[in-house]
C-alpha positions in Angstrom: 15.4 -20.4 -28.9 12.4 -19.9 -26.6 13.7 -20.8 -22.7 10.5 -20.5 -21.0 7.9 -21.7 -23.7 7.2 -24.7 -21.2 5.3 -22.3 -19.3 3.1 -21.3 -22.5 -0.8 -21.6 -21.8 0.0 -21.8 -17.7 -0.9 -19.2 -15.2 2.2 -18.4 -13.9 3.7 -15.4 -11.5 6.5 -13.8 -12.2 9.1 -11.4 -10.4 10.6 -8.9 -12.8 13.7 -6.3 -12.2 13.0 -2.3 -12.9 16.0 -0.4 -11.5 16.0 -1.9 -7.7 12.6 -2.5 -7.6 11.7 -5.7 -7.7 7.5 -5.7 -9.4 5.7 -8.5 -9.8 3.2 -10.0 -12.6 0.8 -12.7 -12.8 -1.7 -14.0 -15.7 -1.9 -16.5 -18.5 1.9 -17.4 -20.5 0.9 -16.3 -24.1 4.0 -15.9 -25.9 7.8 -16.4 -25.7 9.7 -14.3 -28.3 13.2 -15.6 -27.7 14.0 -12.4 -26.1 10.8 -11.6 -24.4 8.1 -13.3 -22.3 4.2 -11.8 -22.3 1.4 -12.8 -20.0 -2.1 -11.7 -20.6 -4.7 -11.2 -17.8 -8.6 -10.9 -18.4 -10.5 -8.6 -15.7 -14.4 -7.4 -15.8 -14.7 -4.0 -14.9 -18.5 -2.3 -14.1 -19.9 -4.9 -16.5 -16.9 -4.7 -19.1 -14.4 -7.2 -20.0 -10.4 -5.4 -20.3 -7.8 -7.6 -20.5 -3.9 -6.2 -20.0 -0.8 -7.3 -21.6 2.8 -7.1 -20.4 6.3 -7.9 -22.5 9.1 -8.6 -20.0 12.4 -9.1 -21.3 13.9 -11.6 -20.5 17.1 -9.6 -18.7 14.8 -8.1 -16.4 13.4 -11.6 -15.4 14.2 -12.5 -11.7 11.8 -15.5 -10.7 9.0 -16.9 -12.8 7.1 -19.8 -11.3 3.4 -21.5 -12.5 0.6 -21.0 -10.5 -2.1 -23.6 -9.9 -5.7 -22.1 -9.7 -7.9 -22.3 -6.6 -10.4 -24.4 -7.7 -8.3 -26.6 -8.8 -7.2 -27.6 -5.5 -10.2 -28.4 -3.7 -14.1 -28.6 -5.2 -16.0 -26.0 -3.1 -17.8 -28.6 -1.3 -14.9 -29.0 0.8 -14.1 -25.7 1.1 -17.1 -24.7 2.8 -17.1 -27.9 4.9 -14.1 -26.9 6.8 -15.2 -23.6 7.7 -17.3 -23.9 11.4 -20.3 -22.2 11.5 -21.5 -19.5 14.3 -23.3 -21.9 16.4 -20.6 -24.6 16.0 -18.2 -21.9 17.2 -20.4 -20.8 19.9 -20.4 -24.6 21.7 -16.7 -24.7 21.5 -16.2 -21.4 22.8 -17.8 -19.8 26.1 -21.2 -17.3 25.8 -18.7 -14.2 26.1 -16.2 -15.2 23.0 -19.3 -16.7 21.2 -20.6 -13.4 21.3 -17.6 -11.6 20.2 -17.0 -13.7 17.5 -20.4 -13.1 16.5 -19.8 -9.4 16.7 -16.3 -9.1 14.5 -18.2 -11.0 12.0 -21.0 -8.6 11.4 -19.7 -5.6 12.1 -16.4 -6.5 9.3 -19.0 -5.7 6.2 -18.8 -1.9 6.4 -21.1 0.7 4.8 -20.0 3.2 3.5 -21.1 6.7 3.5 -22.6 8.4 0.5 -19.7 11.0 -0.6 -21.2 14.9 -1.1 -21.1 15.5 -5.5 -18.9 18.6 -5.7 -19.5 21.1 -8.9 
């Protein structure tokens, strides 16, 4: 008998036992074997779309719990609403952290130097 196949079709995160080490997993419930859960998880990679696929047995499960999905919580409407921008941060705050806050902001995107092509 399946004991998790509640979970099937949910995006769920689960903490699985190796050794001591406690790892832990997250993607889309696809199958429940009676012995063994899988979870599937779709990435795009440089223009490619890889997906990976983990068995966990169910021994080695220590937590597994479902997930709810971001936008699913709030429409990003609201999202954006509560963030203040610059120059409603600036009247709250005085010239000098105004400034300041306007400095972390731009200098946190970073460039990154070209790296020298070895042979």
């Amino acid at each position: 008998m399946a004991s998790y196949s509640h979970f099937l079709g949910r995006k769920v995160s689960v903490s699985y036992r190796v050794g001591d080490i406690l790892l832990p997993a997250s993607g889309t419930f696809v199958g429940d074997s009676g012995r063994s859960i899988f979870l599937e998880q779709h990435v795009e990679q440089r223009g490619r779309r890889n997906y990976f696929r983990w068995e966990i047995p169910y021994q080695y499960i220590y937590r597994i719990a479902e997930v709810e999905e971001p936008d699913a919580l709030a429409p990003p409407a609201e999202q954006n609403a509560a963030v203040p921008t610059a120059e409603e941060s600036s009247s709250r705050l005085g010239n000098t952290a105004a400034r300041a806050a306007t400095a972390s902001a731009s200098s946190s995107l970073l460039t990154l130097p070209n790296r020298p092509k070895t042979a």
